[in-house]
C-alpha positions in Angstrom: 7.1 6.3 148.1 6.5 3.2 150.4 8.1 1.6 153.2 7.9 -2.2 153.9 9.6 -3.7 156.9 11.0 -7.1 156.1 13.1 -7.7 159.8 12.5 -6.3 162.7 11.8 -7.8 166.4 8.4 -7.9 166.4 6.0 -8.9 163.7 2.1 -7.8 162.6 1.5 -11.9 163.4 0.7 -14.5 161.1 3.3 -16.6 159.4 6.0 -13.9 159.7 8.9 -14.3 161.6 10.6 -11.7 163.6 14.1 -11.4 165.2 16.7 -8.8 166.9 17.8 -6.9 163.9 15.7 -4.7 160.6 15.1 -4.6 157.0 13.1 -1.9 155.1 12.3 -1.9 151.9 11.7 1.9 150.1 9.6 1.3 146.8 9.2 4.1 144.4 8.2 5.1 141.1 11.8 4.9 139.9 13.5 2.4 142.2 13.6 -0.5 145.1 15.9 0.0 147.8 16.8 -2.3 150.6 18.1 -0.5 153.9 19.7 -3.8 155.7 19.2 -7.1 156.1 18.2 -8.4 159.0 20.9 -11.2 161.1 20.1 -13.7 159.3 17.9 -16.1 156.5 14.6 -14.7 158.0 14.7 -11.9 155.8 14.0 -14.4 152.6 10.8 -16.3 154.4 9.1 -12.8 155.6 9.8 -11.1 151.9 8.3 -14.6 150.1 5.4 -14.3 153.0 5.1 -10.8 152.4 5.4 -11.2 148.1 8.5 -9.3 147.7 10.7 -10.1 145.4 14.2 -9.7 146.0 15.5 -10.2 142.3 14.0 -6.8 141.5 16.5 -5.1 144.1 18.3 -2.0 142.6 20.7 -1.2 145.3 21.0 -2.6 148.8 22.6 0.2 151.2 23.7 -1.0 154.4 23.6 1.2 157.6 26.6 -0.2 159.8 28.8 -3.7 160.5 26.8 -5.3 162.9 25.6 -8.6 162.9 22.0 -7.6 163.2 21.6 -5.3 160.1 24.0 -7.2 157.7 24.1 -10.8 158.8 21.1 -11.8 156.4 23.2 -10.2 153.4 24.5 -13.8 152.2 21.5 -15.0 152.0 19.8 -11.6 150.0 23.0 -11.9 147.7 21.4 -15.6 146.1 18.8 -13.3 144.9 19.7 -9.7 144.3 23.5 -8.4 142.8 22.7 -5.3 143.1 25.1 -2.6 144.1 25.5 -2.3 148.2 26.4 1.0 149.3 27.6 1.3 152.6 30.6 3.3 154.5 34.2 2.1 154.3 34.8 1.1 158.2 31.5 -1.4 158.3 34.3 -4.3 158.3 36.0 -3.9 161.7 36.1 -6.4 164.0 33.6 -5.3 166.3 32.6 -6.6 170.0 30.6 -6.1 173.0 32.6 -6.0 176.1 31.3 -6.2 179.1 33.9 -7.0 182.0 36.5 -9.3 180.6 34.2 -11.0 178.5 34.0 -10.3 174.8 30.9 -11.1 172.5 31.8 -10.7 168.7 29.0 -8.5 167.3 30.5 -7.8 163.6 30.3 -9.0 160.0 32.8 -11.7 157.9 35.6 -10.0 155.6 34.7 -8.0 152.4 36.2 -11.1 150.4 34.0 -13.2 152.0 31.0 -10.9 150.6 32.7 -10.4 147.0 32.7 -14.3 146.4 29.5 -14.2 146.7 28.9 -11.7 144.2 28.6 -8.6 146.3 30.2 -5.6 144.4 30.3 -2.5 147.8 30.6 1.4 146.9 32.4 3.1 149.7 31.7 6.5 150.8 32.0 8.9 154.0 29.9 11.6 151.9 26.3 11.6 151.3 25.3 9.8 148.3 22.2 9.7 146.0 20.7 5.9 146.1 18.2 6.7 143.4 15.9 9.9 142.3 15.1 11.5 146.0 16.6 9.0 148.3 20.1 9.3 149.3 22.6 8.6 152.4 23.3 10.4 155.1 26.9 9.9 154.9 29.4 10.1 157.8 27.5 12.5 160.9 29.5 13.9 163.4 28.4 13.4 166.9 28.0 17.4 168.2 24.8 17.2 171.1 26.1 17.2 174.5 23.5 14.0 175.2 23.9 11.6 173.1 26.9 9.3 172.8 27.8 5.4 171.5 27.4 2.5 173.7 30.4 2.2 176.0 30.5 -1.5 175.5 31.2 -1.1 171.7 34.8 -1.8 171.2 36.6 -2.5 167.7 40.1 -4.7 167.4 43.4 -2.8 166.1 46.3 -3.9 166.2 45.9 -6.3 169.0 44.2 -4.5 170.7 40.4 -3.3 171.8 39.6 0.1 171.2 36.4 2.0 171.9 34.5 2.1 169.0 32.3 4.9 168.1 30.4 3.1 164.9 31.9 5.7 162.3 30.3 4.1 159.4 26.5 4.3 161.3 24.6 6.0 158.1 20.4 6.7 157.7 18.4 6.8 154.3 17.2 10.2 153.7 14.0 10.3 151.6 13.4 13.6 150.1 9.5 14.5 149.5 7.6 17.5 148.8 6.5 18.0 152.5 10.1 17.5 154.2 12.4 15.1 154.5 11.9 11.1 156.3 14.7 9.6 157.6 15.0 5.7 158.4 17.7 4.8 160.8 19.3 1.6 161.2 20.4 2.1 164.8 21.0 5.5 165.1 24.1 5.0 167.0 25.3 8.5 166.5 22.3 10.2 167.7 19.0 10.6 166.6 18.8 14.1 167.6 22.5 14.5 166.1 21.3 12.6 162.5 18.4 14.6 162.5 20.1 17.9 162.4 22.4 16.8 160.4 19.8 15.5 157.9 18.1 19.3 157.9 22.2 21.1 157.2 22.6 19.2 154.5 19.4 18.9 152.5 18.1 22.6 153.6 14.9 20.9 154.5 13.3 20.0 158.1 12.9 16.2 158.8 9.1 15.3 158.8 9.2 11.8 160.1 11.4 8.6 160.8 11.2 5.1 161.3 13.9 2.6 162.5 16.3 1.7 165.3 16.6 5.0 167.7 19.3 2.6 170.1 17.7 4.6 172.8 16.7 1.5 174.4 20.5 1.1 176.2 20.6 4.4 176.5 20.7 6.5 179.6 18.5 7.9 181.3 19.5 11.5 180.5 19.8 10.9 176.9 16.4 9.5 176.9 15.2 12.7 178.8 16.9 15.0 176.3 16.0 13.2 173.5 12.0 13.3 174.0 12.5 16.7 175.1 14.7 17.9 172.0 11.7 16.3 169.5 8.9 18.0 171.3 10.6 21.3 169.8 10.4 20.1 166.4 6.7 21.2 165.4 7.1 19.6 162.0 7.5 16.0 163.2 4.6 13.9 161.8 5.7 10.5 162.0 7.7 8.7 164.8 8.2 5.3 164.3 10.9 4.0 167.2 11.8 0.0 165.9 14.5 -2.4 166.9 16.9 -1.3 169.6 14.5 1.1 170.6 12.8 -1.7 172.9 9.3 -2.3 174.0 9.6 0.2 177.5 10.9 3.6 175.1 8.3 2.8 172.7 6.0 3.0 175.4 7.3 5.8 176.2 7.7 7.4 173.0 3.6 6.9 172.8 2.9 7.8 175.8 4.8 11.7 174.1 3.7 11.4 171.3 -0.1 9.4 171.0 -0.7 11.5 167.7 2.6 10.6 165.9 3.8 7.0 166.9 3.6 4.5 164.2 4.3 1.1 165.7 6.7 -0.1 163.5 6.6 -4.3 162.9 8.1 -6.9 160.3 5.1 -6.7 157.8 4.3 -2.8 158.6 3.9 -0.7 154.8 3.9 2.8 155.4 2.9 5.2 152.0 4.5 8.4 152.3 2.9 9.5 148.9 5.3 11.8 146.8 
C-alpha cells in the first residue's frame, strides 16, 4: 500500500504548490483512495505535477466539513465521480469565533455538491473503503486531555453553538504488521482516535500520517499527548502534517528522531502489504 500527499502546507519543492489544507492519496493492489482535497484547485496542478490521475479515483472519503479538507472537491469532481464517503454532519455551517467576529470556515450545501455530480454515502459507523482500508467512523472523545478548539462554533437555529466536529473521521489501513491511521485533523484526539482505532480492529496502531491539530492546542494536551505515544512501543511511523505546525513538528522530532516522517505535498510513503 502507498501513500502520496497531494495538499498539504508545505511541499518537497519544485513546481509543486502547497497551501493550508491536505490530500492523500492510498494506492493499492485493489484500489485508489483519496482522503480529502485540499481548499482549493491546487490539488489538480500538484496531482498533474506529480502524474496522478484523478479519473482512476474509486472512492473519495472525506474527513470533516471544513474549508481546508473539502474545498478542492469541486474541482476533483470534473475528474473523478466516484463515491464520497464521509459522515452525515460534514454540512453545518461552521465558523471560527474569536470575540465578536466570525470567520466562515465550512463547505457549500450538499445540493451544491450533487449538481456537480457528487453522489455522498453517510455513515456514523465504520465503514470498509475497499479490501483493508476502511473509516474510523464517529469516535467518542473519552481522554481527560484532549478536547476541540473552543473557537469552533456551528449555526442552529439562529444561533452559534459550540461545535465539537462530530463528523471528524481517520482512514484506517489494515496491514499485516498493525494498523496505520491517516488523520485529516484529528480534531477529536489523536490519542482518543488512536485507541479507538486498536477497540475496534483488535489490532495496535503502527504508524500515522496527517493533521494531529495539536498545533492550537494547549500546552497540556501537547504534554500529554507526546507523553501518551512514548508508551506505545509499537509506533513506527509518526508523520505530524497540516495543523500540526512547523514548532510541534519540531517538537515531535526532537521525541521521536527515529520515527518522524516529514510529511510534504509530493511525500510517497510504501507501507508494503
Amino acid at each position: 500500500m502507498k501513500l502520496i500527499t497531494l495538499v498539504e502546507n508545505t511541499s518537497t519543492g519544485g513546481t509543486l504548490k502547497a497551501e493550508h489544507g491536505l490530500s492523500v492519496l492510498i494506492e493499492s493492489e485493489n484500489s485508489r483512495v483519496l482522503f480529502d482535497t485540499g481548499q482549493s484547485d491546487c490539488i489538480i496542478h500538484n496531482a498533474k505535477t506529480l502524474n496522478v490521475n484523478l479519473q482512476n479515483i474509486d472512492k473519495i472519503v472525506l474527513s470533516h466539513g471544513h474549508y481546508d479538507h473539502v474545498g478542492g472537491l469541486k474541482y476533483v469532481l470534473q475528474y473523478a465521480k466516484a463515491p464520497i464517503i464521509a459522515h452525515p454532519e460534514i454540512f453545518r455551517k461552521r465558523y471560527s469565533k474569536k470575540g465578536d467576529k466570525l470567520r466562515y470556515i465550512g463547505i457549500e450545501d450538499k445540493s451544491f455538491f450533487e449538481h456537480l455530480g457528487a453522489h455522498f454515502e453517510f455513515s456514523t459507523k465504520p465503514q470498509q473503503v475497499s479490501k483493508n482500508i476502511y473509516t474510523t467512523g464517529f469516535v467518542e472523545l473519552k481522554t481527560d486531555f484532549e478536547e476541540v478548539d473552543k473557537d469552533f462554533v456551528f449555526e442552529s437555529n439562529g444561533q452559534h453553538i459550540k461545535d465539537d466536529v462530530p463528523d471528524d473521521l481517520s482512514l484506517v489501513l489494515d496491514l499485516k504488521e498493525g494498523l496505520f491511521v491517516v488523520f485529516g485533523c484529528a480534531h477529536r484526539g489523536i490519542i482518543n482516535i488512536i485507541n479507538h482505532c486498536e477497540n475496534t480492529f483488535n489490532k495496535k496502531v503502527i504508524g500515522f500520517i496527517g493533521g494531529t491539530h495539536l498545533g492550537p492546542a494547549s500546552k497540556f494536551q501537547k504534554e500529554k499527548t507526546v507523553e501518551t505515544l512514548k508508551t506505545m512501543q509499537q509506533l513506527k511511523i509518526i508523520g505530524p502534517s497540516h495543523c500540526t505546525g512547523i514548532a510541534m513538528t519540531c517538537a515531535l522530532a526532537n521525541e521521536f528522531p527515529d520515527k518522524i516522517i516529514y510529511n510534504n505535498v509530493g511525500t510517497v510513503i510504501d507501507l508494503g502489504d
